[in-house]
N, C-alpha and C positions, 0 to 999 in steps of 0.2 A: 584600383590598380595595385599591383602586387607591387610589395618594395624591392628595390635591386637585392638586396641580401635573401628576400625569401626565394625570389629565383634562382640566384644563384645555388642554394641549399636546394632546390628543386631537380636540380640540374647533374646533380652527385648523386641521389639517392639511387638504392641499389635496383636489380630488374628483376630482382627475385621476387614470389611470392611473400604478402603480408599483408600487417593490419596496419591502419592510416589513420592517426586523429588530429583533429583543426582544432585549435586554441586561441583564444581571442586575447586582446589585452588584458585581461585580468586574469589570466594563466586557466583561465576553466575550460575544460573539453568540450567545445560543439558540437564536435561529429566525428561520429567512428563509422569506419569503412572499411571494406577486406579489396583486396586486387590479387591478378594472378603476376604482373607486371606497375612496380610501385612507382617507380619512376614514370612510365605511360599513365597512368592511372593520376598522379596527385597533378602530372603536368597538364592535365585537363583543367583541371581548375583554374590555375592561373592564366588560363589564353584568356583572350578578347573575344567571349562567343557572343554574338546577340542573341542566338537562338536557344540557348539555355533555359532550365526550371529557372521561373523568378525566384522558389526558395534557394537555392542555389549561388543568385545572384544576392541575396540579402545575407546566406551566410559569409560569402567571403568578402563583402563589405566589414563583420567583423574579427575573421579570420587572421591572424600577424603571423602565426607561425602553426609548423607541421610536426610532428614526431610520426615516426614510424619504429612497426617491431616486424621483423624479418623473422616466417615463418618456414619450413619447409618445404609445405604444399600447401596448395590452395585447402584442402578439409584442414589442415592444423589453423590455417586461416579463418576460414568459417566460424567456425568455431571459436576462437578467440576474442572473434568478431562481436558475438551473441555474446559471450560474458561481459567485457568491456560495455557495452551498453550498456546490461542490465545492473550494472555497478555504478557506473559515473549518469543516465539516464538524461545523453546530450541533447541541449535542445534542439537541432536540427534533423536529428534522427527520428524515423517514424517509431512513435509509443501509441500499442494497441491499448485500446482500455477495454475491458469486459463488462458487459453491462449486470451480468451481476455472475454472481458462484454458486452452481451446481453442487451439491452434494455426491459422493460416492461411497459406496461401500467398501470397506476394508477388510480382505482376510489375509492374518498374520500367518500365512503359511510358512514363512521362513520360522516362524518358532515351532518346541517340540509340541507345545499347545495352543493352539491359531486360538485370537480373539476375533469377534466380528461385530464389528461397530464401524457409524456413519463419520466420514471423515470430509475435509473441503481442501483438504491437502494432498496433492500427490508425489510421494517421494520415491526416488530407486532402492529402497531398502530389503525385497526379493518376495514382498508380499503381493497376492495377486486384489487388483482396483477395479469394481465393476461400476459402472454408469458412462458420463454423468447422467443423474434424474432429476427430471425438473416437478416430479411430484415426489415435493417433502414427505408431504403426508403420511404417503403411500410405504417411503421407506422405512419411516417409522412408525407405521402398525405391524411392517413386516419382518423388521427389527425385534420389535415386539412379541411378535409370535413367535420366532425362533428362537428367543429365552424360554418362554413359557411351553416350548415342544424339543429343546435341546439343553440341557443343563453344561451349559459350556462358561468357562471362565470369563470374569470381566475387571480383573485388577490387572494392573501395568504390571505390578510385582507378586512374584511366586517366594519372595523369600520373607515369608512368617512365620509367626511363633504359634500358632493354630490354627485350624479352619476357621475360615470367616462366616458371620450369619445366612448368607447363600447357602451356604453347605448345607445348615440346619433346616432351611425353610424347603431342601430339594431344590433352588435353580444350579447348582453346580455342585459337582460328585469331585472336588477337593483332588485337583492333579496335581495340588503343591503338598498333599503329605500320600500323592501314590493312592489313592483310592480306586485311580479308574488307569488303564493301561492305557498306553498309546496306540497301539492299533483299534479299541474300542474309541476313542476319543475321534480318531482318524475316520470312522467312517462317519463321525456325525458330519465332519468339517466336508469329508465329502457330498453327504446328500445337500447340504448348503449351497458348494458350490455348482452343483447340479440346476439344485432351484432357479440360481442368477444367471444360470447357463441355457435357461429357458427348456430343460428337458423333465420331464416326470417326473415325481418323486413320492414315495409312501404318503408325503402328509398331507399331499393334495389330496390322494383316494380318501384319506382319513377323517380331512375335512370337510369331506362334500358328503360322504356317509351320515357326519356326526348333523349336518346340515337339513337331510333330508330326516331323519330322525325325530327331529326335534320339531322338524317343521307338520310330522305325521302325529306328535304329542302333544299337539300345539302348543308347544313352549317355542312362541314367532318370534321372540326378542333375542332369545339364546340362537334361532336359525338365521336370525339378521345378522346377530354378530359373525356368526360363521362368513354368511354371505359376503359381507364387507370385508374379513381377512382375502377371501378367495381373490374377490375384486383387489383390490388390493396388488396381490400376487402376482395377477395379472397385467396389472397396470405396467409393473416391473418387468415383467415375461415378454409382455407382447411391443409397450410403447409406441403408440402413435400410427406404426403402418411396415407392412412387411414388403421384399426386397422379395426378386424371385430368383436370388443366388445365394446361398450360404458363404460365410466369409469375413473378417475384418475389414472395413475399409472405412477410409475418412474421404469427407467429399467438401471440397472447398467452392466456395460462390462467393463472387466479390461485386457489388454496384457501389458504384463514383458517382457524385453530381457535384457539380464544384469544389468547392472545399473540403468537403464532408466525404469519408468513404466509410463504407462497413464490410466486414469478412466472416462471412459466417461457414461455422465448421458443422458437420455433421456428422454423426460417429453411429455406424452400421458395426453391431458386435452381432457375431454369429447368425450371419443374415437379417438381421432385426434393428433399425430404426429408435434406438435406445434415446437421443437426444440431441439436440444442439448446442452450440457456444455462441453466442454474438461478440465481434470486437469494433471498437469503433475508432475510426482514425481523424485526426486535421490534415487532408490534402495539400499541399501546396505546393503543386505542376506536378507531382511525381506520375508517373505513369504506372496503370494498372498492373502489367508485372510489375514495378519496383513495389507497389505493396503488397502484391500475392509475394515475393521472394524473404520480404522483409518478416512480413507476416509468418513464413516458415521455419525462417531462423528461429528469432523470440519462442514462437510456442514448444514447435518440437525438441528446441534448445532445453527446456524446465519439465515436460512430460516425463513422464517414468514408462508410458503404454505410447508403443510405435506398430502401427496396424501394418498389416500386408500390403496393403496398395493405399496410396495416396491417389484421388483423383483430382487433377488441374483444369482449371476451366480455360487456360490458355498455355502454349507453350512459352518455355524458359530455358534463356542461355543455360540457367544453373538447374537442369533438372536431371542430367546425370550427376552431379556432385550431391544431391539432394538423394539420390537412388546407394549410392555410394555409401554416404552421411546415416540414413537409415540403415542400409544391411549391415555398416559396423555398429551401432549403436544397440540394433537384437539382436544380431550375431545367426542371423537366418535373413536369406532373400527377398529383399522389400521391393515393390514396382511403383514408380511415380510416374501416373500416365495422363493423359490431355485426352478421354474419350471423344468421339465421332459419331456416335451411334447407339442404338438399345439400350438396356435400362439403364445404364450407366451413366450415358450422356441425359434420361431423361432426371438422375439424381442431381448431376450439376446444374438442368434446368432450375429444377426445385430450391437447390440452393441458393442461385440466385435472385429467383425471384421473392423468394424469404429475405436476404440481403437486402432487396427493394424498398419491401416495406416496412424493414425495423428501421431502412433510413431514411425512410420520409417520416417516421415518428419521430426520433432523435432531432430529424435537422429543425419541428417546431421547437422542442428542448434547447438546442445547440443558439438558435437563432436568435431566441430569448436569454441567453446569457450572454450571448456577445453584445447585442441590444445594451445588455444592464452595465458590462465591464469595457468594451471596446468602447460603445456608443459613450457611456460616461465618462470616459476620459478625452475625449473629441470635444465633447460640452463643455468641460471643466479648464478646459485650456483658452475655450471660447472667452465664457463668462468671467474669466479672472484676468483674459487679456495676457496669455501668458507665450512667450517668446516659442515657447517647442512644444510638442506632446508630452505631459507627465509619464513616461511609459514605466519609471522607477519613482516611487513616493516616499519616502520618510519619516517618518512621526514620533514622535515624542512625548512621555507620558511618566509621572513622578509618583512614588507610593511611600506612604511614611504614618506612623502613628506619632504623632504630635512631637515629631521629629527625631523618634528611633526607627533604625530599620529603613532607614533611608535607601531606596534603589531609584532605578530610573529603565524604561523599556525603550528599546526602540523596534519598533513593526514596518516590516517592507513591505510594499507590491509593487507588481511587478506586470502591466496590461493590465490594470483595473479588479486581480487577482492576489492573495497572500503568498509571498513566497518566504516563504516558515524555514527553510535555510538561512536566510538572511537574517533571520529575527536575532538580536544583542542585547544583552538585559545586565546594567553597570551595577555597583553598590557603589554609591556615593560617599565620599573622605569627607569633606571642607563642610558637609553639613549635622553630620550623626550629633543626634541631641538638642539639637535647637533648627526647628523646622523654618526654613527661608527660601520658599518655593521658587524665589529669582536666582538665589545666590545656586541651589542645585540648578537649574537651567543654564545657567551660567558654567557653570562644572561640567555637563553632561555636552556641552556644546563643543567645548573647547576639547573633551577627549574622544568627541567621535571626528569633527572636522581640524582639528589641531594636528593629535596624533595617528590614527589609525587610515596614516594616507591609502593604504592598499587596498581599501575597500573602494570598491565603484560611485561616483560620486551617482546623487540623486538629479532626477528632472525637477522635483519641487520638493520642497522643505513643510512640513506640517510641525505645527508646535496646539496643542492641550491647552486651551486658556484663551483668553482675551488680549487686548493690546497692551496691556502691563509684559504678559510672556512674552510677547511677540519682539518688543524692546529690548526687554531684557536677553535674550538671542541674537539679535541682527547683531549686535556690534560685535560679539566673540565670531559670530559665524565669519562676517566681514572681516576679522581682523588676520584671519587664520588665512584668508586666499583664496576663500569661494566667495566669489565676486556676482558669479553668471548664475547662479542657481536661488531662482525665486524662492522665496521666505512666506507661509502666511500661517494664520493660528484661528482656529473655531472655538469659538466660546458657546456654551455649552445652554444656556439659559434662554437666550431664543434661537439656535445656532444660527450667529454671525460670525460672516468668514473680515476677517481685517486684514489687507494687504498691502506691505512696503509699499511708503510713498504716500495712502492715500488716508485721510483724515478721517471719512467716511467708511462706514464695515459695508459690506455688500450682504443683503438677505435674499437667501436661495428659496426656492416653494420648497416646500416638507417633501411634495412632492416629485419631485424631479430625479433622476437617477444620479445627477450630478453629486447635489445634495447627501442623498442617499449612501453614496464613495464615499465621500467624506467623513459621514457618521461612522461606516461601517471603519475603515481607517484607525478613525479617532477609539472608538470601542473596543478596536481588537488590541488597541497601544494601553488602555486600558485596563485590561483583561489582562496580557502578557506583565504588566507592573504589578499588579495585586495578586494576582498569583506567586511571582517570586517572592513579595512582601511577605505572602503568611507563610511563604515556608520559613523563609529566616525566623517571621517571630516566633513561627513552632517550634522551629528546632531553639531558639534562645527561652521562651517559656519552658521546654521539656528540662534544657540544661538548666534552669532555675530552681525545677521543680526537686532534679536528682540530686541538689547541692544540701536538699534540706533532711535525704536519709543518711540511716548512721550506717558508714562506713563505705560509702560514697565518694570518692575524691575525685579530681579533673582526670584521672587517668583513666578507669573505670568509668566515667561517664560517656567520657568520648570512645572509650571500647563499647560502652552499650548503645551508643546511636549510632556509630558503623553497621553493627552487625543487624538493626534491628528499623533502623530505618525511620519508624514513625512511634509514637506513641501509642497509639490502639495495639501494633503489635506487640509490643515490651507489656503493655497490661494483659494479651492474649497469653501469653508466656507462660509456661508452669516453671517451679522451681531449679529442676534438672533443665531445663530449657536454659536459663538465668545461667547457671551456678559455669554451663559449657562456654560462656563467652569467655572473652582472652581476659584475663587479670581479675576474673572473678572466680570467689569459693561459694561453698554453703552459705555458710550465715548470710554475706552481702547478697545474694540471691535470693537466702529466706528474710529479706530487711525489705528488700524492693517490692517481693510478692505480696506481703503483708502491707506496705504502704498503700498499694493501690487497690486491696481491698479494704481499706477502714472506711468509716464512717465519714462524713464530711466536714461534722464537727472535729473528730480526732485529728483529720486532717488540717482543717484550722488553727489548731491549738499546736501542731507542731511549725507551719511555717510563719506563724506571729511572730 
């Protein structure tokens, strides 16, 4: 039930078009939302629906408060929409995942000399992006051949001090000292993008010549290689299965089964059947438009290439604002339609039924990790007898070399998952130099549950150790004012779990998923401690190391581990490298480079 002040505040907001976001007690974003009327729109939320998404109902159980940002119009809306998501990435908002990344080709035709190379990035930078291809392979033999038949540039940068060894060996005729013109350069980049454009081009006739040639001199190995460039080429050209209309269009197909949805796109370039994307969703009550609408923000929101015609497999309130959205964004007339009939509608058949079956594969995947992370925290509240569901865990884990360098980590999850946001990693005071594994627990206790109230408290407490640790915690944690949140610690030797209250440790089977959490928990608290560990010792070993060249001071030191990060790279270093950092000259640059080339005895004899 919504509290009198949030209604009230509900009750004022303005009728204009905007974007709406839910924020829970801990001031974090749940859910972003666009409306064309804001006040209609968040006032939905707060009524008393029974027939509402159950997601819906569990967000605003932790919902307290609204912000809104008043937009224009609804597209400045949209829009707004799509970024805020993909910024703050609210939990209640639908996140597609892609089951994996296509490759694409890249020509830089916004420069005066286009590069062409495989990219997995697609940005608005004015270069033209062919695919996606789901044969790697293919692209990179045909990548390959178009070095070996186009002498065209492949450095980021044209500004050198002389031709590069390409030059010399003939892959590139050197446009950075004016060797070859721009219009001669321009028609190679043309026949290129010919090739990806699925039309003729000289080096096909070329290579099917040199092809049959070799295969009439019987040199078969040199007619093989031909043949497999061709193929190849092909593979690119034709992809999968042709369309009987010429055209850009993307074709959406969405199947649902419970929880689970998938959205798969299919991307027709110039009549041709070039490839798919799979996205996969966590359902929870939304309806199949709200994930096809969602689904169109997000994607089309980050693409750089907006086809001519979007096909919908169902109708959408928002599919003239979607028609709208596209013809501003190419700045030519885009059509978003729900076909009925011919080949159109038999593409969105297709779609779907591909949708079908990448989700009956997923949902064995999906159903086996819920199994290990849902199912194992259900179990672990069983077996420990524990008052809630652990859905937030905490753990605790101390790293020290014989009590220097003292930290201490803490690892969250979050549903029987890492949630690596969460993760805190302290440097311990009261212990540095004399290692007291109780007296740091003791420390680390008192300044996560002492002082840093604003943090979310946990469902259950994990402590690194046996029942000595476990002690040595309960009374800071208790004394601080977490009262209600069980305490318990796994030692690590046959892992026994020991929990407040009971004399006896509890042993879990190796086997069991429960178990299993646990480890995983304790390992990643772990991991997260000994890793912060050796960075401090590195970086205090480097700085120990620096103290012993001549001409070296604390000032200079700390300028050269700013700049330089690690020690493999300071020894990578040349002199001029050295000599540019801040408060350093020659000599101390030529003192450093010569130290980490001596000998290991020389190097002994000066830090004795």
């Amino acid at each position: 039930m919504a509290s009198e002040e949030l209604l009230e505040k509900v009750s004022h907001l303005p009728t204009t078009p905007g974007v709406y976001l839910w924020r829970d007690q801990y001031n974090r974003i749940i859910y972003v939302g666009k409306a064309i009327n804001l006040r209609n729109r968040v006032r939905s939320y707060v009524r008393n629906d029974a027939n509402r998404a159950p997601k819906v109902t569990a967000m605003m159980k932790r919902a307290v408060d609204v912000e809104t940002i008043q937009t224009k119009t609804e597209m400045e809306a949209l829009i707004l929409e799509n970024t805020l998501i993909k910024e703050h990435h609210p939990k209640y908002n639908i996140m597609l995942r892609d089951d994996k990344t296509y490759p694409y080709v890249k020509i830089s035709v916004q420069e005066d000399y286009p590069r062409v190379y495989m990219t997995r990035r697609l940005e608005r930078d004015g270069a033209k992006y062919f695919g996606p291809f789901t044969d790697v392979t293919a692209v990179h033999m045909v990548l390959k051949l178009i070095r070996q038949y186009y002498p065209l540039r492949t450095c980021k940068s044209m500004k050198v001090e002389r031709p590069c060894l390409q030059y010399h060996m003939h892959y590139c005729e050197a446009p950075c000292f004016n060797k070859i013109t721009k219009d001669a350069y321009s028609k190679y980049i043309d026949e290129i993008v010919q090739l990806f454009e699925g039309k003729p081009i000289p080096l096909l006739k070329e290579l099917k010549e040199k092809m049959e040639h070799a295969a009439e001199d019987l040199r078969f190995e040199e007619a093989a290689m031909y043949r497999d460039q061709l193929t190849s080429i092909e593979k690119l050209q034709e992809k999968q299965r042709m369309v009987t209309q010429r055209g850009d269009l993307d074709v959406l197909g969405i199947a649902v089964d419970g929880q689970l949805g998938c959205v798969q796109l299919l991307f027709i370039r110039g009549g041709r059947l070039l490839g798919r994307e799979n996205y996969f969703v966590q359902n929870e009550g939304d309806s199949e438009e709200t994930i096809m609408t969602d689904f169109i923000k997000q994607y089309y929101g980050s693409t750089t290439f907006i086809p001519k015609e979007l096909l919908l497999p169902m109708e959408s309130s928002e599919q003239q604002l979607f028609k709208e959205w596209f013809t501003n964004m190419k700045g030519q007339q885009v059509e978003v339609l729900v076909p009925k009939r011919g080949y159109k509608m038999d593409m969105i058949k297709m779609a779907h039924e591909n949708a079908c079956t990448f989700l009956e594969e997923r949902r064995r995947q999906w159903q086996y990790q819920l199994d290990k992370t849902g199912g194992a925290v259900k179990k672990l509240a069983e077996v420990l007898d524990l008052p809630r569901l652990p859905e937030r865990m905490e753990c605790f884990d101390i790293s020290h070399t014989q009590g220097t360098e003292t930290v201490a980590s803490m690892v969250v999850f979050e549903g029987g998952k890492p949630a690596k946001k969460e993760y805190r990693r302290f440097k311990l005071k009261t212990t540095q130099g004399k290692p007291d594994d109780f007296k740091s627990m003791a420390e680390i206790m008192e300044r996560r549950y002492g002082k840093e109230t604003d943090w979310p408290m946990p469902d259950l407490i994990i402590i690194d150790g046996g029942k000595g640790q476990l002690n040595a915690a309960l009374p800071l944690i208790r004394s601080v004012g977490v009262t209600d949140v069980p305490v318990i610690s796994l030692a690590k030797r046959i892992e026994e779990v020991f929990v407040e209250g009971q004399s006896e440790s509890i042993i879990l089977s190796h086997h069991t998923p429960e178990l299993q959490l646990l480890q995983q928990i304790r390992d990643e608290a772990h991991r997260f401690a000994i890793t912060y560990h050796r960075k401090l010792r590195g970086k205090r070993n480097l700085e120990s190391i620096l103290d012993h060249i001549e001409g070296i001071g604390p000032k200079r030191r700390k300028a050269l581990w700013a700049h330089f990060n690690s020690l493999e790279a300071m020894k990578e270093a040349s002199i001029d490298e050295l000599s540019k950092v801040e408060s350093m000259n020659y000599k101390a640059a030529e003192a450093v480079y010569n130290f980490f080339r001596m000998s290991k005895v020389e190097k002994q004899e000066i830090l004795m």
